[in-house]
Chimera marker file (.cmm) of the C-alpha trace (Angstrom):
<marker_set name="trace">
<marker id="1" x="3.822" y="-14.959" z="-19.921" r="1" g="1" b="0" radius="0.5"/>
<marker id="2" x="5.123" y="-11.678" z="-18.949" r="1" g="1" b="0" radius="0.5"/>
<marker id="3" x="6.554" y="-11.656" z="-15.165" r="1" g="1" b="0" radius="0.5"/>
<marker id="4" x="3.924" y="-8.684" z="-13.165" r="1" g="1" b="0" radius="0.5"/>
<marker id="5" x="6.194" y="-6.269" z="-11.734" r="1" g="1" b="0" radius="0.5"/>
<marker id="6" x="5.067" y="-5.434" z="-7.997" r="1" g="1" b="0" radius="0.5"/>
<marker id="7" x="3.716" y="-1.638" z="-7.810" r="1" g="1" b="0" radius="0.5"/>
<marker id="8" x="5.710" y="0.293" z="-5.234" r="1" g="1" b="0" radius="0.5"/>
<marker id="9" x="3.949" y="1.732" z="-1.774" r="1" g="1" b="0" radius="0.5"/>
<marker id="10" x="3.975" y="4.679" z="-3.697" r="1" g="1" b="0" radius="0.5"/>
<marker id="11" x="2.790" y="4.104" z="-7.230" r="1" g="1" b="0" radius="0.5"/>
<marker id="12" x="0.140" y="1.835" z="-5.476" r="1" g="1" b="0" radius="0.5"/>
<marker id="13" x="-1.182" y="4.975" z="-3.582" r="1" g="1" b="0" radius="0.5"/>
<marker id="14" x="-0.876" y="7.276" z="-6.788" r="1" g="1" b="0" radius="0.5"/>
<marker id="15" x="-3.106" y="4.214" z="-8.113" r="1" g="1" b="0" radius="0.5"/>
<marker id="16" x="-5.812" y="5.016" z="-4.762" r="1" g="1" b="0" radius="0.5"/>
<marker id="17" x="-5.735" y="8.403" z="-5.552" r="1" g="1" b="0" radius="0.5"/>
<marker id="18" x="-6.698" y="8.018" z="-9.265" r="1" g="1" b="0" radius="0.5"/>
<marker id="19" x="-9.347" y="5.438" z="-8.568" r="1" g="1" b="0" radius="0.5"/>
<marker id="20" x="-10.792" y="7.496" z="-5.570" r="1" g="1" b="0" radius="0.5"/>
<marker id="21" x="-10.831" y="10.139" z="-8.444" r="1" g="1" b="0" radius="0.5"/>
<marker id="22" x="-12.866" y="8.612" z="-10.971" r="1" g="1" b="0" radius="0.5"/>
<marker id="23" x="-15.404" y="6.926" z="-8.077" r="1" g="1" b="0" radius="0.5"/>
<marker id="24" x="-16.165" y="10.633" z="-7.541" r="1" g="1" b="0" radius="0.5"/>
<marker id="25" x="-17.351" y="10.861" z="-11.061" r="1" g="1" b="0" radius="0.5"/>
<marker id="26" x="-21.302" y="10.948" z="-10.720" r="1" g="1" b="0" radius="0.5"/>
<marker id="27" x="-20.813" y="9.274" z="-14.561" r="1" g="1" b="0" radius="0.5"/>
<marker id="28" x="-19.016" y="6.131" z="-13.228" r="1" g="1" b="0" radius="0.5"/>
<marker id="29" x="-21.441" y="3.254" z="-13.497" r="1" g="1" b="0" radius="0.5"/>
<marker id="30" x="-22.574" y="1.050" z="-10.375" r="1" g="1" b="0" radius="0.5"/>
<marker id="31" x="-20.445" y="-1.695" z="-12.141" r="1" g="1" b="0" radius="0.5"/>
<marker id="32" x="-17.480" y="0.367" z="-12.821" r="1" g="1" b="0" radius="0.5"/>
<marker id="33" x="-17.825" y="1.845" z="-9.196" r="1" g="1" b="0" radius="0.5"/>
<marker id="34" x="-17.619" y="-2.096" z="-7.912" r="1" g="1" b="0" radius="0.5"/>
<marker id="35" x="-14.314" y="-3.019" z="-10.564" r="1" g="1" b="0" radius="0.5"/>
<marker id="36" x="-12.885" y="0.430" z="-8.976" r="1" g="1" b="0" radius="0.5"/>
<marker id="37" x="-13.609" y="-0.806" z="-5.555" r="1" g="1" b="0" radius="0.5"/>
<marker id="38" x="-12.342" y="-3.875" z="-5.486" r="1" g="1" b="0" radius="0.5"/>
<marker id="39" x="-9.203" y="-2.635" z="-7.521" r="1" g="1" b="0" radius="0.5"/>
<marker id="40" x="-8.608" y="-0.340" z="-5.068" r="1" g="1" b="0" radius="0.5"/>
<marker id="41" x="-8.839" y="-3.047" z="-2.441" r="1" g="1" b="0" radius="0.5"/>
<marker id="42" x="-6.228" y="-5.309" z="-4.062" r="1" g="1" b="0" radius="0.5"/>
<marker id="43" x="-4.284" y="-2.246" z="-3.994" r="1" g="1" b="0" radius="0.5"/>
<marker id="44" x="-4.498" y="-1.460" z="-0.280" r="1" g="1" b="0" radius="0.5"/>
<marker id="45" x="-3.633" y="-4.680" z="0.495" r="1" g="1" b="0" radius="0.5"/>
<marker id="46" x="-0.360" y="-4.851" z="-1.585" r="1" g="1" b="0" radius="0.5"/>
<marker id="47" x="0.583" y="-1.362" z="-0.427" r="1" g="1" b="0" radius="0.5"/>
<marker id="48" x="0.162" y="-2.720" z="3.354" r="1" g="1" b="0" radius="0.5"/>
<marker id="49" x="1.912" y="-5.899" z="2.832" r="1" g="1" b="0" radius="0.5"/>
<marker id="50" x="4.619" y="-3.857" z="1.098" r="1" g="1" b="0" radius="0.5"/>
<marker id="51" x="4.764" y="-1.588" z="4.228" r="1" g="1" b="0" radius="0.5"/>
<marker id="52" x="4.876" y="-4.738" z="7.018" r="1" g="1" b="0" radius="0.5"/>
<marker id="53" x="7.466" y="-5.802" z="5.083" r="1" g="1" b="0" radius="0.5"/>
<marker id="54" x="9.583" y="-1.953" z="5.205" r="1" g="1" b="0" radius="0.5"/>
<marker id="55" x="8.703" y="-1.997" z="8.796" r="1" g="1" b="0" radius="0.5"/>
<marker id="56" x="10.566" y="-5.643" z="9.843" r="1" g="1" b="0" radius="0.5"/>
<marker id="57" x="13.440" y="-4.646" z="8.496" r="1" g="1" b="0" radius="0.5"/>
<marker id="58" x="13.473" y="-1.657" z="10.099" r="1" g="1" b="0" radius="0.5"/>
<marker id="59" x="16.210" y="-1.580" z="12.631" r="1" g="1" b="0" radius="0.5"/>
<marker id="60" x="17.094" y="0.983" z="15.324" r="1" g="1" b="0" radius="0.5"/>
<marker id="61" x="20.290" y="2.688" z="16.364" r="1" g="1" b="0" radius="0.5"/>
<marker id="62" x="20.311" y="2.630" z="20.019" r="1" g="1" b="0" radius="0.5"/>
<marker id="63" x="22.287" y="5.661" z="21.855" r="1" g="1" b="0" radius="0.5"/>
<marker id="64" x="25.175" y="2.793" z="22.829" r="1" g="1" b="0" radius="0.5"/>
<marker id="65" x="25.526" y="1.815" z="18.903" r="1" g="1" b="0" radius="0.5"/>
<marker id="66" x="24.121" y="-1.232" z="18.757" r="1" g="1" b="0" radius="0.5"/>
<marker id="67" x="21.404" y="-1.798" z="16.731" r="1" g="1" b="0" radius="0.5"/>
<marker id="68" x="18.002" y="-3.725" z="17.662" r="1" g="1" b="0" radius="0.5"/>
<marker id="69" x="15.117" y="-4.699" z="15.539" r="1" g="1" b="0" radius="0.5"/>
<marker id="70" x="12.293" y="-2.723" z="15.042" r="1" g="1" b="0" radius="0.5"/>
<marker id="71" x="9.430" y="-2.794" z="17.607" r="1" g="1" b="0" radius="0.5"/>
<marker id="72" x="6.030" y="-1.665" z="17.497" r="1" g="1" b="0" radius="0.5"/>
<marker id="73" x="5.871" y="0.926" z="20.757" r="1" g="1" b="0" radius="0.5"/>
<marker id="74" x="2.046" y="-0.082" z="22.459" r="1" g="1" b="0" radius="0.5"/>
<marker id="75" x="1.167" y="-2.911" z="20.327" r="1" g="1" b="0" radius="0.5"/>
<link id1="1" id2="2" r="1" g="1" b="0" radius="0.2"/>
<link id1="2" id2="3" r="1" g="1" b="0" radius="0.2"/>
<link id1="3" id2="4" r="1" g="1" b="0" radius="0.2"/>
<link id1="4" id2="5" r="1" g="1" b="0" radius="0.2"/>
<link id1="5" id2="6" r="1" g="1" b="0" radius="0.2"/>
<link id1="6" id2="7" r="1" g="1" b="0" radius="0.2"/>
<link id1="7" id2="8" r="1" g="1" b="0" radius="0.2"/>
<link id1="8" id2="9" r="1" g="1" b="0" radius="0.2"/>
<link id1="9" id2="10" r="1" g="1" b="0" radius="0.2"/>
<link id1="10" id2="11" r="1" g="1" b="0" radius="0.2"/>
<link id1="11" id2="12" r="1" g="1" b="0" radius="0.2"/>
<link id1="12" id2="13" r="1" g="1" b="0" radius="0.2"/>
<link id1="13" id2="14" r="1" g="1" b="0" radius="0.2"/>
<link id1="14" id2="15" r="1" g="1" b="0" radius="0.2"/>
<link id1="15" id2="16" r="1" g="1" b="0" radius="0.2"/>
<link id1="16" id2="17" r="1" g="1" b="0" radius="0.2"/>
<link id1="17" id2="18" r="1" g="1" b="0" radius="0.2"/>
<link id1="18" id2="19" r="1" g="1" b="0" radius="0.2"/>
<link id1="19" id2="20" r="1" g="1" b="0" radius="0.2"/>
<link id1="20" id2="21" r="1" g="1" b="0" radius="0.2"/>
<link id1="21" id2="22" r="1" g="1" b="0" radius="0.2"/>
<link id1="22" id2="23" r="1" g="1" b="0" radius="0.2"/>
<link id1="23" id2="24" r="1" g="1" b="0" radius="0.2"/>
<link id1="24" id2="25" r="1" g="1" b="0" radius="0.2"/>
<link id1="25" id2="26" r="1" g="1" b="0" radius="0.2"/>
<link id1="26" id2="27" r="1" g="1" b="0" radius="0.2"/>
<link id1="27" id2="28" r="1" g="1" b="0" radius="0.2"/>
<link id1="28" id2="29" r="1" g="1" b="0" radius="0.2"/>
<link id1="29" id2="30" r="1" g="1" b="0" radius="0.2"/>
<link id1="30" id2="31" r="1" g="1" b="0" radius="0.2"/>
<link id1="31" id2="32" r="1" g="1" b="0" radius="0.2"/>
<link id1="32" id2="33" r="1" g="1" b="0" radius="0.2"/>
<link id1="33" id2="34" r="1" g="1" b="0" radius="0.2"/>
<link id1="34" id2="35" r="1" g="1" b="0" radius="0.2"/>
<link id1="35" id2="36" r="1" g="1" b="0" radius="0.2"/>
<link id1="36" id2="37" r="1" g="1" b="0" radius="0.2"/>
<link id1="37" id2="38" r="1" g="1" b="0" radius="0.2"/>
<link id1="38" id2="39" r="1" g="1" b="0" radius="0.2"/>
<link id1="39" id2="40" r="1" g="1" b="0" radius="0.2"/>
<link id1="40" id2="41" r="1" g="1" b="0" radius="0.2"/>
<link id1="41" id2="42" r="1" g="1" b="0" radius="0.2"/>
<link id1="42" id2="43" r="1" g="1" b="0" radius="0.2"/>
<link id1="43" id2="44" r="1" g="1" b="0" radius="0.2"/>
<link id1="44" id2="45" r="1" g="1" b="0" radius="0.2"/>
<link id1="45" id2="46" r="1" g="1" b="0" radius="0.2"/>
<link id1="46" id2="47" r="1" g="1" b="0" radius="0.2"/>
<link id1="47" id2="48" r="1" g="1" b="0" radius="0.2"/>
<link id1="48" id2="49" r="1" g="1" b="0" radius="0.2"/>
<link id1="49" id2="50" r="1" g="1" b="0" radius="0.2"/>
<link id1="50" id2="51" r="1" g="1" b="0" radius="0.2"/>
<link id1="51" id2="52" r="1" g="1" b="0" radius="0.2"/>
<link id1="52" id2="53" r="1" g="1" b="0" radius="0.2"/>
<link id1="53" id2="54" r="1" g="1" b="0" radius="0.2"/>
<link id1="54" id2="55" r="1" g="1" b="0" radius="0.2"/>
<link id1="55" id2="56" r="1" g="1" b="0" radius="0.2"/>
<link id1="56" id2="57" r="1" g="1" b="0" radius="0.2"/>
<link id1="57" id2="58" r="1" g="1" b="0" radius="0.2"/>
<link id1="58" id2="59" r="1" g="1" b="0" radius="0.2"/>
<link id1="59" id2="60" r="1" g="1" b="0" radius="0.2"/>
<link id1="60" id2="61" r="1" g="1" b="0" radius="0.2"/>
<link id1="61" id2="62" r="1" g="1" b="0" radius="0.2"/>
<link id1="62" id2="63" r="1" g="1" b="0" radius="0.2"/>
<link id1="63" id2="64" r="1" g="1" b="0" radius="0.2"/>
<link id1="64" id2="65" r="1" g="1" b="0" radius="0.2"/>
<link id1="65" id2="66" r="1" g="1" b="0" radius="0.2"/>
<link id1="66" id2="67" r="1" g="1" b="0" radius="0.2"/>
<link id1="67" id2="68" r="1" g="1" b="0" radius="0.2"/>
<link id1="68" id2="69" r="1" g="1" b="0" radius="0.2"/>
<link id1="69" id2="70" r="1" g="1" b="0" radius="0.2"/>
<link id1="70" id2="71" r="1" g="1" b="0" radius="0.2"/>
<link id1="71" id2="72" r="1" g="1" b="0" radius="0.2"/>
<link id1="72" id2="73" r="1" g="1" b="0" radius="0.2"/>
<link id1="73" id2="74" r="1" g="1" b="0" radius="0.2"/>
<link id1="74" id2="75" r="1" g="1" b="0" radius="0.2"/>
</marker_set>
């Protein structure tokens, strides 16, 4: 079985786009509108998981040149 390759944040938002696309459709079935759905949710939640993981390894340059790990300012 063929390994899935993981979608990046960006081609999983293209994805969003496309599915929030054909929801608009007033031809989409109730079924198709629920497959689209929860498509779209398996896609949010990749794209977020993808983006948590962007955001630890984000590190900051402070003004002394070290660098710190990112923080979440407020949170």
């Amino acid at each position: 079985m063929a390994e899935k390759k993981e979608l990046s944040i960006e081609e999983s938002l293209a994805q969003l786009d496309d599915i929030a696309a054909k929801m608009e459709d007033p031809e989409v079935t109730l079924e198709d509108s629920f497959g689209l759905y929860e498509k779209g949710m398996k896609l949010i939640k990749s794209a977020t998981k993808r983006i948590e993981d962007v955001q630890r390894k984000v590190e900051k340059l402070e003004a002394d040149g070290t660098v710190s790990d990112f923080e979440e300012d407020g949170e």
